[in-house]
C-alpha angles and dihedrals in degrees: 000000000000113000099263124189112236149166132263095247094037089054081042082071096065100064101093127200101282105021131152112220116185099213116210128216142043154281118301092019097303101161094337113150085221095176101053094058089040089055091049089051092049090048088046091063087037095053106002081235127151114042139174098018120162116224123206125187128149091213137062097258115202152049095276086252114062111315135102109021089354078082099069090051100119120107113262099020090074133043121161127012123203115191149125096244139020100186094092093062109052089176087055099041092048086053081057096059093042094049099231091133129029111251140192123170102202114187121282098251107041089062090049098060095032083071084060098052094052082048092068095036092250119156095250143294121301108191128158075219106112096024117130087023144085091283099059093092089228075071105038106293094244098298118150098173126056085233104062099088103159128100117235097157123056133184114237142191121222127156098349100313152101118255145158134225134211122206127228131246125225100220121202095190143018130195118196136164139219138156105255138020121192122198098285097051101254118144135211121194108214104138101037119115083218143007098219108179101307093146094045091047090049094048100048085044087056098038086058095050094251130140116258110217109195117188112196134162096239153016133229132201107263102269105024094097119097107244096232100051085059097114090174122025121234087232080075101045129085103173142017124197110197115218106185090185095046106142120220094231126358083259109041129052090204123331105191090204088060089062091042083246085142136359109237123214118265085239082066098056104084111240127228125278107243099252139107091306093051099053093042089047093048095043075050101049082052087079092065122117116189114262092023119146113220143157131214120210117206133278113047094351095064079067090069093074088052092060106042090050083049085057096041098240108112082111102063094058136032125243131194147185127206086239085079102258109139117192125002130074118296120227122241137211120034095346090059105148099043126093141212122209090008121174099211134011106207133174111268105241095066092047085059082047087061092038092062099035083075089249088147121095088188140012123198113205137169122231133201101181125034120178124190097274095060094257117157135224119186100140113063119020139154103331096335130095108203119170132234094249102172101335101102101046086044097047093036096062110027121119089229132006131225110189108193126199149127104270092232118016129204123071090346112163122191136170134182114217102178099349093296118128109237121177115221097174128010110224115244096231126069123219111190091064127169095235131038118229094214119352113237091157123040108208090191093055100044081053092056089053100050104243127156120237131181113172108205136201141157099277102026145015120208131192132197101266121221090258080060097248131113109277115195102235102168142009117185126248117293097015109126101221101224103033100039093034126017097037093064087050125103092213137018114247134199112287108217106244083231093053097179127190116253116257105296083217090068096074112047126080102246129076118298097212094248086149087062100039089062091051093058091044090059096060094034123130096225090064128220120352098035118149112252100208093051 
């Protein structure tokens, strides 16, 4: 099939009932070819045609109202999603709940480089990442719908060990997205905020004798790219749909920092409003060490690159993202999965390679359940059904853990008048619960592996002691321990014999010298890893 230029709506007509479309890009719009699954969900309520279709995408694709694949979420047109979050697409995840489609959220990761693997033609993915959680299926496979019955994901024996195997998917059609196409359908990626795993994708799509859909914001005369900033072939695409008002994120038109076009000064990155976040990101970012390599994960985490750009020290670690952005200073929001000043842009799938190869000195990571084991929920919870993304193939591998998050959510109010914690208003959830509503983190096997884990909030940080409970290390000035804490915990953990106050710094307006913290733990005695508040 000779690449052909068509419209949205033309290239709409070769999604057939039951199809599976393995859908590119990330998060808040990063690389989505928005306007091609919105054209197959217009022509659905024209036509009531498709229907039954599968959708597979590693990444949460939407604006967390009603694009990207919020746009399929009409009964009868989709079946079965397959993805690492759900939170990006409230309409989807609702139909979750509600089990009118069958849905599994997988890790991150494993989808990634699964796409990889049917690329090749090999059998699946065998990975140790999802063991010991809710996607191990002696757990629940990564279903988050009673309907969703089938096993897509096996546990495996090979050389002595536990694994588990993913099983691949056969996709009809693929939609991706890049910035330019010439003649010949090459396409080059200039503009994008990430390259995913757009070739992969591609490949597996071709090797499987599917169509490859590729939606861009302009065309080039055949020759004029340069060879090297060809992300995806034209020997693997079909078809290429042009979008001349394609926006680079649902957020933001074109952002010149996002494609690395230019590097922005650190006055120009927003810092943090002094509340609950600020002080959680900053006791967090104490746990820096220069030349450190981290990740942070969304929610609270993505806080930690804010304030290190506020103290003038991005330079001195290195921060990532699983979209594939090494170094920088990655953006936050909506925007969460694009960078700004990175070093490097990378597919994703190597960056997961990196990931769980153990290559990260430090992950910082949110929580919204802890039980008294230190295990950890941040995929199903209350009446929301989330998604792992990234989190277990990054907390699963890290040398050392950092989970983030506000000790009590719902409603909670907080001030610091000299420094001192008052309590205007107490939140309505607890956290630190008996009983986990779905396991994304396994304490015990952490535990078994050795790795290090501290779960910090606003009034108190906590570690893994060494009886593999939760042990109580810090609480912050002005907290009363039993009334503020431990009464808006399910259970009672360990209290470290040394209890400490948290760094008085934390909670006053002003810097906290992190610039000059991480100057003192690169030439401390105790070596890497050393705490910088100690």
């Amino acid at each position: 099939m000779a690449m052909r230029v068509l419209s949205a709506d033309e290239a709409a007509l070769l999604v057939e009932s039951g199809d599976t479309l393995l859908i590119g890009g990330s998060g808040g719009g990063h690389a989505v070819p928005d306007t091609l699954i919105a054209a197959v969900a217009e022509r659905f309520l024209k036509e009531g045609a498709p229907r039954g279709i599968t959708t597979v995408h590693p990444v949460g694709l939407g604006d967390r109202k009603t694009r990207g694949v919020g746009h399929l979420a009409h009964d009868g047109l989709l079946k079965r999603v397959v993805c690492g979050t759900l939170v990006d697409s409230p309409p989807v995840e609702k139909m979750a709940l509600e089990d009118r489609v069958e849905a599994y959220t997988l890790p991150q990761g494993a989808l990634s480089q699964l796409t990889r693997e049917m690329a090749s033609g090999r059998p699946g993915l065998v990975t140790h990442v999802g063991l010991n959680t809710f996607i191990d299926p002696r757990l629940g496979g990564g279903r988050q719908s009673p309907s969703a019955t089938e096993d897509l994901v096996e546990v495996v024996e090979l050389a002595g060990r536990e694994w588990l195997f993913y099983k691949p998917f056969v996709p009809n059609i693929a939609f991706l997205r890049g910035t330019t196409a010439d003649e010949d359908g090459n396409i080059s990626m200039e503009q994008e905020a990430i390259f995913g795993e757009m070739i992969s994708m591609a490949q597996a799509t071709k090797r499987a004798g599917g169509i490859v859909i590729v939606q861009v914001k302009r065309l080039a005369r055949r020759g004029t790219l340069n060879p090297k900033m060809v992300k995806i072939p034209g020997i693997l695409v079909d078809v290429v749909v042009v979008d001349p008002g394609q926006m680079q994120t649902y957020v933001s038109d074109y952002n010149p920092a996002y494609a690395g076009e230019l590097k922005i000064p650190l006055s120009a990155i927003t810092p943090l409003p002094f509340d609950p976040r600020k002080v959680i990101a900053r006791r967090a970012a104490l746990e820096l060490y220069a030349g450190a390599v981290c990740n942070l994960g969304s929610g609270i985490s993505t806080g930690i690159a804010t304030v290190a750009a506020e103290e003038g020290c991005l330079d001195a670690i290195t921060l990532t993202n699983e979209q594939g952005l090494i170094g920088g200073a990655p953006a936050s929001g909506n925007e969460v999965g694009a960078s700004r000043n990175f070093h490097a842009m990378i597919d994703q799938p190597y960056q997961f390679d990196f990931y769980d190869g153990g290559g990260l000195d430090i992950a910082f990571l949110s929580f919204a359940e802890v039980d008294a084991q230190g295990s950890v929920n941040v995929s199903r919870f209350s009446d929301r059904i989330i998604g792992p993304g990234g989190f277990i193939n990054i907390s699963q591998n890290a040398k050392k853990v950092v989970f983030s998050g506000t000790f009590t959510s719902g409603g909670l109010d907080m001030t610091w008048p000299d420094g001192q914690t008052v309590i205007r208003r107490e939140g309505r959830d607890l956290k630190f619960v008996d009983r986990l509503q779905q396991l994304t983190y396994s304490g015990a096997y952490a535990a078994g592996i050795g790795q290090e884990a501290l779960y910090v909030t606003e009034r108190a940080v906590f570690r893994r002691g060494a009886s593999g409970r939760l042990e109580l290390i810090e609480i912050a000035p002005g907290i009363d321990l039993e009334r503020d804490v431990l009464a808006h915990m399910e259970f009672r953990p360990d209290i470290a014999g040394d209890l400490r106050p948290m760094d008085a710094a934390l909670f006053l307006p002003q810097s906290i010298g992190l610039e000059q913290r991480l100057a003192v733990s690169q030439r401390s005695p105790r070596g890497p890893g050393a705490r910088l508040s100690a």
